[in-house]
N, CA and C atoms as an extended XYZ file, in Angstrom:
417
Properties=species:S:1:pos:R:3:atomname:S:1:resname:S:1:resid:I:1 pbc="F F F"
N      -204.229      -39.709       14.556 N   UNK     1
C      -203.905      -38.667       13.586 CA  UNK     1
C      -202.910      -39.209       12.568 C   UNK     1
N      -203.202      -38.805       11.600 N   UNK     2
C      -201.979      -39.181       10.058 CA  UNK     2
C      -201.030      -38.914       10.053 C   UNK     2
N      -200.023      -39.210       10.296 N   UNK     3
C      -198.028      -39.301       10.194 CA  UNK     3
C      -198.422      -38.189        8.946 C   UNK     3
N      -198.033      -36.483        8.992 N   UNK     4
C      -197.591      -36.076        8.235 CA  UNK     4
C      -196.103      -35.840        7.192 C   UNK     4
N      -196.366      -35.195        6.372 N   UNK     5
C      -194.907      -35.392        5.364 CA  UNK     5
C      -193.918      -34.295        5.831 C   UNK     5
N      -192.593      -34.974        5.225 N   UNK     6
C      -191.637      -34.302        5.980 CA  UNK     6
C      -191.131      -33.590        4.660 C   UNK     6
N      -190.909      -32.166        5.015 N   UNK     7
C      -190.127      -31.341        3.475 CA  UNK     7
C      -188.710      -31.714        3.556 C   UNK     7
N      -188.012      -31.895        2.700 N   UNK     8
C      -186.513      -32.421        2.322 CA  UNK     8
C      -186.268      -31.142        1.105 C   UNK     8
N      -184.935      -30.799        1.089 N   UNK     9
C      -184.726      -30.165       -0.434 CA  UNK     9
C      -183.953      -30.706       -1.028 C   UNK     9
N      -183.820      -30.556       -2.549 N   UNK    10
C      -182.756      -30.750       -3.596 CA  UNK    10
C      -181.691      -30.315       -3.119 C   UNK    10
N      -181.494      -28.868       -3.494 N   UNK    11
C      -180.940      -27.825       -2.990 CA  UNK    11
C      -180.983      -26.927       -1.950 C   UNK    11
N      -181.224      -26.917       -0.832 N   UNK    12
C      -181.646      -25.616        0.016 CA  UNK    12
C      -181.327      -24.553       -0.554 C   UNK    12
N      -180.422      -24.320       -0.591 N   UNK    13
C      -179.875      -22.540       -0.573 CA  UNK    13
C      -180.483      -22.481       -2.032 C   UNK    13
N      -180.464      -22.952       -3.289 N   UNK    14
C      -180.991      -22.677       -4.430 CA  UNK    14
C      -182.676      -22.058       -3.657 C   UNK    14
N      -182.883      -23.511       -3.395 N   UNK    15
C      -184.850      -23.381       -3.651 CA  UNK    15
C      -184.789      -21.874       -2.034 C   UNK    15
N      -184.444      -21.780       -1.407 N   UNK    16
C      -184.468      -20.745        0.130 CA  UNK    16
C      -183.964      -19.186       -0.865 C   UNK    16
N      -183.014      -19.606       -1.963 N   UNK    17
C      -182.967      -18.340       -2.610 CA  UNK    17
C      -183.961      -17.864       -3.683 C   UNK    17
N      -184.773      -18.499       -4.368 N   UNK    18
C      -185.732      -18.319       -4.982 CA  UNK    18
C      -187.214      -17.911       -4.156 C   UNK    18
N      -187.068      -18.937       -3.031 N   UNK    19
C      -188.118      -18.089       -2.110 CA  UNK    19
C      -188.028      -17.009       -1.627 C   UNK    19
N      -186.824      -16.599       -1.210 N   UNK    20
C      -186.583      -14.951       -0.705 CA  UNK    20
C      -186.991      -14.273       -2.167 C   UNK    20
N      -186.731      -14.788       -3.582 N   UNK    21
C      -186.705      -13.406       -4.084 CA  UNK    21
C      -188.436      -13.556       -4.484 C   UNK    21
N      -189.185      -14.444       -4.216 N   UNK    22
C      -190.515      -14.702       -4.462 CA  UNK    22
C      -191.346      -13.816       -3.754 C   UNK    22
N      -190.980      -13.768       -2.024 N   UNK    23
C      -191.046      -13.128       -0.937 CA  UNK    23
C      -190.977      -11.269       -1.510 C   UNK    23
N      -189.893      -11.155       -2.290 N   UNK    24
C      -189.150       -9.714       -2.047 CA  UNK    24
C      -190.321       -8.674       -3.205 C   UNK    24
N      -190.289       -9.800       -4.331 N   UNK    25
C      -191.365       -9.251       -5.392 CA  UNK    25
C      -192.783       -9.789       -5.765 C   UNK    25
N      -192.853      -10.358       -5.026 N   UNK    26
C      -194.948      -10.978       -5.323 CA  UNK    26
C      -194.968      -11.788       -3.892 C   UNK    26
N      -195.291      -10.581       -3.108 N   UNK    27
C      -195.829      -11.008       -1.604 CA  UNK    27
C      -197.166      -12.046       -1.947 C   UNK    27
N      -197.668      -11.793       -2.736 N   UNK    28
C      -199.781      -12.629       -2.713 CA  UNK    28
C      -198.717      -14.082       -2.665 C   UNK    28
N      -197.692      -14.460       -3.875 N   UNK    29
C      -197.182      -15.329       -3.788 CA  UNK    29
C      -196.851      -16.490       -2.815 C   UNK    29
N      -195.564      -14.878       -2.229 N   UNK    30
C      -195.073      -15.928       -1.249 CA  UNK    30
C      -196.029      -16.682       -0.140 C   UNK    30
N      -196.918      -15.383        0.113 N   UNK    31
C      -197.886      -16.044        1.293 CA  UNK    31
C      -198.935      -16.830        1.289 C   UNK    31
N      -199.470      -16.717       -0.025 N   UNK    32
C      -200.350      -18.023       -0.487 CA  UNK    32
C      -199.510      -19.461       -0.022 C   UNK    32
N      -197.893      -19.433       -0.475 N   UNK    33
C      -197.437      -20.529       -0.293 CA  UNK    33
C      -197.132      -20.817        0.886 C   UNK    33
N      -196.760      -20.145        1.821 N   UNK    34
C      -196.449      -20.618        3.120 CA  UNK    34
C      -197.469      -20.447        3.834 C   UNK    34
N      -198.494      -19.820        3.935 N   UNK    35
C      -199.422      -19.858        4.414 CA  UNK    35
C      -200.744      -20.875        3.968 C   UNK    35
N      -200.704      -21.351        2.775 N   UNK    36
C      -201.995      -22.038        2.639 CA  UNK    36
C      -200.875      -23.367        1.755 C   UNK    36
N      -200.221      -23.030        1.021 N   UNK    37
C      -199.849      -24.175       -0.103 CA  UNK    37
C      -199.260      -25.682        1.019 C   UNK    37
N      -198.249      -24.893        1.400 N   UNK    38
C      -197.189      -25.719        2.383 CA  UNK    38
C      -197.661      -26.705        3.532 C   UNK    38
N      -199.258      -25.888        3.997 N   UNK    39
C      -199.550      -26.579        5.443 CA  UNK    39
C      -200.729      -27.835        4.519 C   UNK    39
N      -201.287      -27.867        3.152 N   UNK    40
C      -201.970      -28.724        2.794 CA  UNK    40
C      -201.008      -29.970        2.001 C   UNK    40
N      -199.670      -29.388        1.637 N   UNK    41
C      -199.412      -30.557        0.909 CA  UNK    41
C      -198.431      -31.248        1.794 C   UNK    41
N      -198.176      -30.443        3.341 N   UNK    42
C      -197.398      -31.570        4.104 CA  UNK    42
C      -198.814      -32.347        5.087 C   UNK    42
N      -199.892      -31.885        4.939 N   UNK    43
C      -200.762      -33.268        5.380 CA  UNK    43
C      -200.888      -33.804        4.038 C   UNK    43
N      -200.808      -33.869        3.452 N   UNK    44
C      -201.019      -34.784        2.177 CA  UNK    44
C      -201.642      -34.890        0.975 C   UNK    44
N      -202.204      -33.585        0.879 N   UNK    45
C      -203.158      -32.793       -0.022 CA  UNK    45
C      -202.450      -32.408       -1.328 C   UNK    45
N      -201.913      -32.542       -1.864 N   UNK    46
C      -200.724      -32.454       -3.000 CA  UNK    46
C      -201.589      -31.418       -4.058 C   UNK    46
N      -200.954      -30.430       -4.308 N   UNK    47
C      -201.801      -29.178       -4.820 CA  UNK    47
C      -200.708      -29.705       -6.275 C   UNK    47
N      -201.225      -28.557       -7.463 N   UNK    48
C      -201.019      -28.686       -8.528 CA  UNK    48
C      -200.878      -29.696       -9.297 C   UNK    48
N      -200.566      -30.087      -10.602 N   UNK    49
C      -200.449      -30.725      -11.742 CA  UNK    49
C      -199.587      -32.009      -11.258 C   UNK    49
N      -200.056      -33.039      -11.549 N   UNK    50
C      -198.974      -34.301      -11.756 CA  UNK    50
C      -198.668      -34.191      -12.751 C   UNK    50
N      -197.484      -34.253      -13.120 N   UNK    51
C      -196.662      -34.002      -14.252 CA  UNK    51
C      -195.952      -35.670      -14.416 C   UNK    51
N      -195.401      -35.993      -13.326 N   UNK    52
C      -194.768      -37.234      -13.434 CA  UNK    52
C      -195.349      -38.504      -12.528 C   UNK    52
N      -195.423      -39.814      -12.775 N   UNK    53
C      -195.431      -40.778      -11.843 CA  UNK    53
C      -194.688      -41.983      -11.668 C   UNK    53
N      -193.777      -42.692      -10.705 N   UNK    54
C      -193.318      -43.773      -10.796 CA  UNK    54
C      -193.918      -44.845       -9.984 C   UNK    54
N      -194.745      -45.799      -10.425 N   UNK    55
C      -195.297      -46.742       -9.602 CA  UNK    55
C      -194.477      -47.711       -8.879 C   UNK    55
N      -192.776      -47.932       -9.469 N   UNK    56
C      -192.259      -48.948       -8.727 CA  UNK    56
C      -191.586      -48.266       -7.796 C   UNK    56
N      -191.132      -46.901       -7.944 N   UNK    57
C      -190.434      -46.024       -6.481 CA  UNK    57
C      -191.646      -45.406       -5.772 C   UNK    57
N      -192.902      -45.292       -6.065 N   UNK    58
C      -193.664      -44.968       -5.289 CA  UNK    58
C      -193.423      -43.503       -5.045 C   UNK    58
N      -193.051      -42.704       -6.577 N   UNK    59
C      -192.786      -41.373       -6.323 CA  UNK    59
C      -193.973      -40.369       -7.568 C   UNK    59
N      -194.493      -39.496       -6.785 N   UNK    60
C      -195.634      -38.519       -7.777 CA  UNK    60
C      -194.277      -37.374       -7.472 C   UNK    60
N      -194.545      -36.304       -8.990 N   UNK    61
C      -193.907      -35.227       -9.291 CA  UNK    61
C      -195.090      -34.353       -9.612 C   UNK    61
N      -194.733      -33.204       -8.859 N   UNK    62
C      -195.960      -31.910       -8.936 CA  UNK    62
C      -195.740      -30.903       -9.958 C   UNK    62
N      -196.031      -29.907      -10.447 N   UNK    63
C      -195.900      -28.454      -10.369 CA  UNK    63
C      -196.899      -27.573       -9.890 C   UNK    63
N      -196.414      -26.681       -8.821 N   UNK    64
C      -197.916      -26.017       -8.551 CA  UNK    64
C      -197.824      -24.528       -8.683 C   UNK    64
N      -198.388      -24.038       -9.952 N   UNK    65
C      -198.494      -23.123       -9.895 CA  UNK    65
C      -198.650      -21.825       -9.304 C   UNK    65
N      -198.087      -20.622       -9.130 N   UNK    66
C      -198.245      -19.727       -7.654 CA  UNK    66
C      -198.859      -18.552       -8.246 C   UNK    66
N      -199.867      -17.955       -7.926 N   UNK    67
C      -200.295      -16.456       -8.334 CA  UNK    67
C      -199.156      -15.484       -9.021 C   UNK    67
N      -199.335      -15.363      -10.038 N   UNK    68
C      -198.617      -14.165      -10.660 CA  UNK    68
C      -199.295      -13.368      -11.422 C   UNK    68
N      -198.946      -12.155      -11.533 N   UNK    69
C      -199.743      -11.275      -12.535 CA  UNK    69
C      -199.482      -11.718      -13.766 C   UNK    69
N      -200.831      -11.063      -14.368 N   UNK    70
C      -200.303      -11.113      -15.520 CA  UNK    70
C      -199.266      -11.421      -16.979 C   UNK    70
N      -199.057       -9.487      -16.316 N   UNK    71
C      -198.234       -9.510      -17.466 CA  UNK    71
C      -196.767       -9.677      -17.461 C   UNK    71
N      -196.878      -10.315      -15.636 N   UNK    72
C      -195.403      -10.544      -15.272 CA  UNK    72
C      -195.052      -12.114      -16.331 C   UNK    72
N      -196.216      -12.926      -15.780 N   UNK    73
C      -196.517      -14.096      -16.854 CA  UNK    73
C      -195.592      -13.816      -18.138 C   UNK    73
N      -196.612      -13.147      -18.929 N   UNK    74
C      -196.422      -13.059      -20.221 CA  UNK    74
C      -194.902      -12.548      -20.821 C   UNK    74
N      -194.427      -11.944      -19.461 N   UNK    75
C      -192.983      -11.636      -19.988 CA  UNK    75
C      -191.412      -12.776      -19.634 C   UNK    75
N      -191.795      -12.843      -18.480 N   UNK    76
C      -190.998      -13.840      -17.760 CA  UNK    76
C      -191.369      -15.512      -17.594 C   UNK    76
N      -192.752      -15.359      -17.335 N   UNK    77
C      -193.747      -16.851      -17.114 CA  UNK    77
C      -194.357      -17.211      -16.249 C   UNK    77
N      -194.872      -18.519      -15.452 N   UNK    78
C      -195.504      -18.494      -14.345 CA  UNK    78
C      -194.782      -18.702      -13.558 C   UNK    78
N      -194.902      -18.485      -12.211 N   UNK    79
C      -193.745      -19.163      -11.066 CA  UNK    79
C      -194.568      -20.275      -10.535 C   UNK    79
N      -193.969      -21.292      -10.215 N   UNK    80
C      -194.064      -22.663      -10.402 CA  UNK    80
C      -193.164      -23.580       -9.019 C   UNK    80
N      -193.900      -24.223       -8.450 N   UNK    81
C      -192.718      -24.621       -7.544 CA  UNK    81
C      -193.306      -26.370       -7.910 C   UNK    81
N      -191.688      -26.845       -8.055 N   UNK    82
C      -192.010      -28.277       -8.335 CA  UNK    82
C      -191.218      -28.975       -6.784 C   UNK    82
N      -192.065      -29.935       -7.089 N   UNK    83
C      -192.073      -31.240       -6.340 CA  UNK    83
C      -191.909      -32.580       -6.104 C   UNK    83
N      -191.546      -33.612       -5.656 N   UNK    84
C      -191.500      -34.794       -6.101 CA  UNK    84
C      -192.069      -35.295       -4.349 C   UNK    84
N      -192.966      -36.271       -4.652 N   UNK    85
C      -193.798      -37.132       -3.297 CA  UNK    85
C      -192.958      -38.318       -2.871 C   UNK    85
N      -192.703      -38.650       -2.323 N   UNK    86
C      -191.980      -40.182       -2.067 CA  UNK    86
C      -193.118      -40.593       -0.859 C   UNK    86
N      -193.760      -41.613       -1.555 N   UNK    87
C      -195.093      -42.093       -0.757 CA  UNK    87
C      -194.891      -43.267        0.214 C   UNK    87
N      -193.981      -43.985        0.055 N   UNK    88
C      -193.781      -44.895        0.933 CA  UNK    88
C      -192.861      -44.165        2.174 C   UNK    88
N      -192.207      -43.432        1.975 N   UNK    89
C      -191.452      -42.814        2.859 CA  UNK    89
C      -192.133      -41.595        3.579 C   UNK    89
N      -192.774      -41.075        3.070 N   UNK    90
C      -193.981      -39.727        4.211 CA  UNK    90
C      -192.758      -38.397        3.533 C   UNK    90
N      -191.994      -37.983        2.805 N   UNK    91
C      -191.134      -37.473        2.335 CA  UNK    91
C      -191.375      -36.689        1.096 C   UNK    91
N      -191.406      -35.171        1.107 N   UNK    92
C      -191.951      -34.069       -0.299 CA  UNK    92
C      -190.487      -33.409       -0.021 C   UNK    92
N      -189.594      -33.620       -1.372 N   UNK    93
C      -188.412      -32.928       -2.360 CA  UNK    93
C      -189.004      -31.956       -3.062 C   UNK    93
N      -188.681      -31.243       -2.105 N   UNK    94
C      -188.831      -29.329       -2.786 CA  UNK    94
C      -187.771      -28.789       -3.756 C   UNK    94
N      -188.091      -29.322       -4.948 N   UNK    95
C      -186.893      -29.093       -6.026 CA  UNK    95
C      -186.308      -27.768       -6.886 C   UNK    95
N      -187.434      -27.323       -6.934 N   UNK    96
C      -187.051      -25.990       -7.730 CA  UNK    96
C      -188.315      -25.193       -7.586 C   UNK    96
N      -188.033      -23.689       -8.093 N   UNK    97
C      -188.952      -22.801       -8.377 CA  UNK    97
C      -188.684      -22.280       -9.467 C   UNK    97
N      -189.257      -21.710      -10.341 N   UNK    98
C      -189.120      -21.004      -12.046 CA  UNK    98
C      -190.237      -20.272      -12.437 C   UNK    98
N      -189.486      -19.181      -12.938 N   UNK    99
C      -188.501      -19.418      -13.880 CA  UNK    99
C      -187.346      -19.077      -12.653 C   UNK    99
N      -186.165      -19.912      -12.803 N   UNK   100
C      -184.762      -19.560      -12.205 CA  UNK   100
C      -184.278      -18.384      -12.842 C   UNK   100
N      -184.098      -17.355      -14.015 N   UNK   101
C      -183.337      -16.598      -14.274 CA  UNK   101
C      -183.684      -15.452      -13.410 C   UNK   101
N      -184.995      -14.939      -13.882 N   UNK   102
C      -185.302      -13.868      -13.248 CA  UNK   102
C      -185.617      -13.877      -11.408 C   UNK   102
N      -185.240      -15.224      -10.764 N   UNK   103
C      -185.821      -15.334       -9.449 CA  UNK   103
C      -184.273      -15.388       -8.703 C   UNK   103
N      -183.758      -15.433       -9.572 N   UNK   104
C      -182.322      -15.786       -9.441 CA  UNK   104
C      -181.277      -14.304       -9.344 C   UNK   104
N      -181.510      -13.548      -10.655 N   UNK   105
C      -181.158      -12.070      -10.760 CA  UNK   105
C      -181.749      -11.127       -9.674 C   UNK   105
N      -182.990      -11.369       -9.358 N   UNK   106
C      -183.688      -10.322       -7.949 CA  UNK   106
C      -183.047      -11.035       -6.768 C   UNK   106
N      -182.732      -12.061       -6.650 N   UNK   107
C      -181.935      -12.506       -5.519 CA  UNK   107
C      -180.396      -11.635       -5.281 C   UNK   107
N      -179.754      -11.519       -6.444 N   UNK   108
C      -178.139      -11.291       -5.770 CA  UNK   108
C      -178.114       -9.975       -6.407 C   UNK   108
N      -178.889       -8.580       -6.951 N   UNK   109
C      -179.370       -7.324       -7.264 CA  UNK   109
C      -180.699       -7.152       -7.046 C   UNK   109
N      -180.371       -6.138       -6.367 N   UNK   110
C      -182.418       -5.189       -6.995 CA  UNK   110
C      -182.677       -4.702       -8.448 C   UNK   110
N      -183.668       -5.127       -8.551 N   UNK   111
C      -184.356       -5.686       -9.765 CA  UNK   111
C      -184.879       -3.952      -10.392 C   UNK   111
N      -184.671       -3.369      -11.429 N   UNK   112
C      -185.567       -2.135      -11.507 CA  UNK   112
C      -187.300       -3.029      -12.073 C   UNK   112
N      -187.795       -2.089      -12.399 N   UNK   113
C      -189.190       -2.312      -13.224 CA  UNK   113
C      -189.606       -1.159      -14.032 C   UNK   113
N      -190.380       -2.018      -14.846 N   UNK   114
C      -191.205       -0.872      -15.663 CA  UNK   114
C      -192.202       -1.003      -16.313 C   UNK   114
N      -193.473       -0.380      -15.757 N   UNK   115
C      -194.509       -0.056      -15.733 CA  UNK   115
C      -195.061       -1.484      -14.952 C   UNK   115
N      -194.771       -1.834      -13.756 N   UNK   116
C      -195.096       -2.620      -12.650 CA  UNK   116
C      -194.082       -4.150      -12.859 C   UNK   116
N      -193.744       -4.146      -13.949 N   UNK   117
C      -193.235       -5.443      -14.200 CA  UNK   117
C      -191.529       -5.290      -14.111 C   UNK   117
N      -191.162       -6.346      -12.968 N   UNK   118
C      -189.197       -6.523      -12.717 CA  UNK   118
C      -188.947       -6.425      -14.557 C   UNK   118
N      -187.835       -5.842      -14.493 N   UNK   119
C      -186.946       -6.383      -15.595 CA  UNK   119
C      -185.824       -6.678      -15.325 C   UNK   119
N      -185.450       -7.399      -15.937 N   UNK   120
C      -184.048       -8.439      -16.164 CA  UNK   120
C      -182.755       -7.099      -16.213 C   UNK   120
N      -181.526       -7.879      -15.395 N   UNK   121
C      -180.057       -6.663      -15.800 CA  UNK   121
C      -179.799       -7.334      -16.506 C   UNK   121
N      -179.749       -8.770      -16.939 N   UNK   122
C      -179.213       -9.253      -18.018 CA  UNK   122
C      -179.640       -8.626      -19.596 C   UNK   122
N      -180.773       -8.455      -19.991 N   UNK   123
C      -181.481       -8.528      -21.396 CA  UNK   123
C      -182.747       -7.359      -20.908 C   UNK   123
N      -182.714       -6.118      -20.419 N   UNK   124
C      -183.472       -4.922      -20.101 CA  UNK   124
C      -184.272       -4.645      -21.424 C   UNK   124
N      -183.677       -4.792      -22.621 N   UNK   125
C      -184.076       -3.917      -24.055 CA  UNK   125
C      -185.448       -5.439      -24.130 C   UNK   125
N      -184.717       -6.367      -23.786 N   UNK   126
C      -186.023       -7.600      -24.265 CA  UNK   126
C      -187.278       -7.181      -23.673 C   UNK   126
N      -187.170       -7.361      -22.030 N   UNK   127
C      -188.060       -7.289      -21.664 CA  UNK   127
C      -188.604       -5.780      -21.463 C   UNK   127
N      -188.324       -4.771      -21.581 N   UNK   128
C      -188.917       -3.627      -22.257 CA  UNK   128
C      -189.512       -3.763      -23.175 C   UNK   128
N      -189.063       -4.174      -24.043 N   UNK   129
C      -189.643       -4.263      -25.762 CA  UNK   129
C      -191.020       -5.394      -25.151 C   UNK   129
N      -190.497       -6.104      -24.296 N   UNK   130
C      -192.038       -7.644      -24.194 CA  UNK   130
C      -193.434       -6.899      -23.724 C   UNK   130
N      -193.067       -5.883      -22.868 N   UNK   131
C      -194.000       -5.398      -22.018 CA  UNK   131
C      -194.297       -3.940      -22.752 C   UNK   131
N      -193.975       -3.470      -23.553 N   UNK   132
C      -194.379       -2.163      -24.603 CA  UNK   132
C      -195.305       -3.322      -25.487 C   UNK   132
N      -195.308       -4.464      -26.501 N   UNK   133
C      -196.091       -4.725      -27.082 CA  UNK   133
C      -197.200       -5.497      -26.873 C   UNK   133
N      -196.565       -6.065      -25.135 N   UNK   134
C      -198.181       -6.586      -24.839 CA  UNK   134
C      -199.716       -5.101      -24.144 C   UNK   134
N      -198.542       -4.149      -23.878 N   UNK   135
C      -199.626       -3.261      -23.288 CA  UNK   135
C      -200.016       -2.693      -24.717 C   UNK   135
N      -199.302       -2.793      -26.174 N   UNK   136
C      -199.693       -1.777      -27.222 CA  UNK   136
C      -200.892       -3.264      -27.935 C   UNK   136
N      -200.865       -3.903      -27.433 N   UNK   137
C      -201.700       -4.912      -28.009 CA  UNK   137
C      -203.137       -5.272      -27.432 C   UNK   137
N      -203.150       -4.824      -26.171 N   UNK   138
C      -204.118       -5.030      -25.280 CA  UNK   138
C      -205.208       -3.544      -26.130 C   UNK   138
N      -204.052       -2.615      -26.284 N   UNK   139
C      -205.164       -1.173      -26.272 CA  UNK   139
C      -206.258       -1.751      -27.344 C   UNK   139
């Protein structure tokens, strides 16, 4: 059987706090990732985008995109969990998830929403105003 990869973090408590708030507001999310993302890219299956490569450290950099709605997208962005491979070593650096603001704000407050989509305590009038002209644009 194949020596699988071992997860390491950047940060724990950063990337463990972005997963709780991933967990708290887009369950399809979280569980796509721990349930299907996590068990293919520690056998070695490396899901999403190469973004980066270093041939003399023998390191690939991921981003893998995670289910989000919509128009959560369009207001905030995609959530994204990046990665870095260290291939000679059997070793995946779980570096970040993003966007950090808003994954970051539902972490240390509850988040209100409106009309299905979190909004920000920082900048409420923005993302109100983001999500009034994408639904007045769709009609």
């Amino acid at each position: 059987m194949e020596k699988s990869y071992i997860f390491e973090y950047l940060d724990e408590n950063d990337f463990r706090k972005r997963e709780r708030s991933v967990r708290k507001y887009n369950m399809l999310a979280y569980k796509k990732l721990t349930f299907d993302y996590y068990p293919k890219i520690r056998s070695g299956q490396f899901l999403g985008e190469k973004v980066a490569e270093d041939v003399q450290a023998k390191t690939e950099s991921y981003e893998l995109k995670l289910p989000t709605d919509a128009l959560f997208a369009k207001v905030h962005g995609v959530i994204k969990v990046h990665y870095t491979v260290y291939l000679d070593k059997k070793v995946i650096l779980l570096t970040n998830i993003t966007p950090e603001g808003i994954l970051d704000e539902g972490h240390r407050a509850e988040l209100s929403t409106y009309k299905g989509v979190m909004i920000s305590k920082s900048n409420p009038e923005k993302d109100i105003f983001k999500i009034n002209l994408l639904n007045h644009l769709t009609k």
